[in-house]
C-alpha positions in Angstrom: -0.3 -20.7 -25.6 -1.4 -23.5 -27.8 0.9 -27.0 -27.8 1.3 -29.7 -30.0 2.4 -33.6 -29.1 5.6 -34.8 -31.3 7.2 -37.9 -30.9 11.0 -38.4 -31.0 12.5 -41.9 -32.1 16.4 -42.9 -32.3 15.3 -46.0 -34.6 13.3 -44.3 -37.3 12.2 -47.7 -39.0 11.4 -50.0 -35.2 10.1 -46.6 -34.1 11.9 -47.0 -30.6 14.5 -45.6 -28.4 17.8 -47.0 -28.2 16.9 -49.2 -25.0 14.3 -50.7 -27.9 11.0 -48.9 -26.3 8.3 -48.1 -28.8 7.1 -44.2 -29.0 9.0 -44.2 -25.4 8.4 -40.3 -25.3 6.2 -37.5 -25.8 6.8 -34.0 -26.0 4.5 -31.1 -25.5 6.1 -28.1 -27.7 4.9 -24.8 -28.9 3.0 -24.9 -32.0 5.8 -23.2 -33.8 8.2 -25.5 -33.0 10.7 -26.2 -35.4 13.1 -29.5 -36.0 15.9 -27.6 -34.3 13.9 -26.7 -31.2 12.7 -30.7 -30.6 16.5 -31.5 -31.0 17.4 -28.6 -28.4 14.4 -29.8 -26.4 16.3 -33.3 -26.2 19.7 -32.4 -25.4 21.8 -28.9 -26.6 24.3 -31.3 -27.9 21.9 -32.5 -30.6 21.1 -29.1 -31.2 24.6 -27.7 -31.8 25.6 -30.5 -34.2 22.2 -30.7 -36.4 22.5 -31.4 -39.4 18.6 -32.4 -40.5 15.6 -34.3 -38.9 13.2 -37.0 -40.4 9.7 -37.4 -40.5 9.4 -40.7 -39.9 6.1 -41.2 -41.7 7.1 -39.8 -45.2 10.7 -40.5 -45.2 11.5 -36.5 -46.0 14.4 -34.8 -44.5 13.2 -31.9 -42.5 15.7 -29.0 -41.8 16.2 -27.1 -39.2 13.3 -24.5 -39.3 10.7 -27.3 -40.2 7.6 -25.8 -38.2 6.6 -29.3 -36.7 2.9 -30.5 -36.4 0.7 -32.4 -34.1 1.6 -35.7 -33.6 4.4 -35.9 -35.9 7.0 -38.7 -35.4 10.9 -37.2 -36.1 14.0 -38.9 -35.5 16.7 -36.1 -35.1 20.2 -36.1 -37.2 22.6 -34.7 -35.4 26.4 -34.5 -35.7 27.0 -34.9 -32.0 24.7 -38.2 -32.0 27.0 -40.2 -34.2 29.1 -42.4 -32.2 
């Protein structure tokens, strides 16, 4: 099985966590990840309440079955992460 690398941010424009650590995590997926499966990756709460990821470096909103690709940066949407 071949992987790819995909970076998950909170803080799409700082690039960082919420504890303010820069590209604080890396995640090995299946190359046919989509944005759902990073989000379910992350937490099944994020998962259940997705409502659309961004790529951080173009700005577009990804949905759900976005096949992800190596070392993109996404920061998820999620229903469940609004507080």
């Amino acid at each position: 099985m071949k992987f790819i690398v995909v970076y998950p941010v909170e803080d799409e424009v700082r690039l960082t966590d919420k504890k303010g650590n820069v590209l604080p995590d890396a995640r090995l997926v299946p190359q046919d990840s989509t944005a759902k499966d990073l989000a379910r990756l992350i937490h099944e709460d994020l998962a259940k309440g997705f409502l659309y990821a961004i790529d951080v470096r173009t700005k577009h909103r990804l949905g759900a079955e976005h096949k992800l690709k190596n070392n993109d940066i996404i920061k998820i949407v999620s229903a469940s992460s609004r507080g």
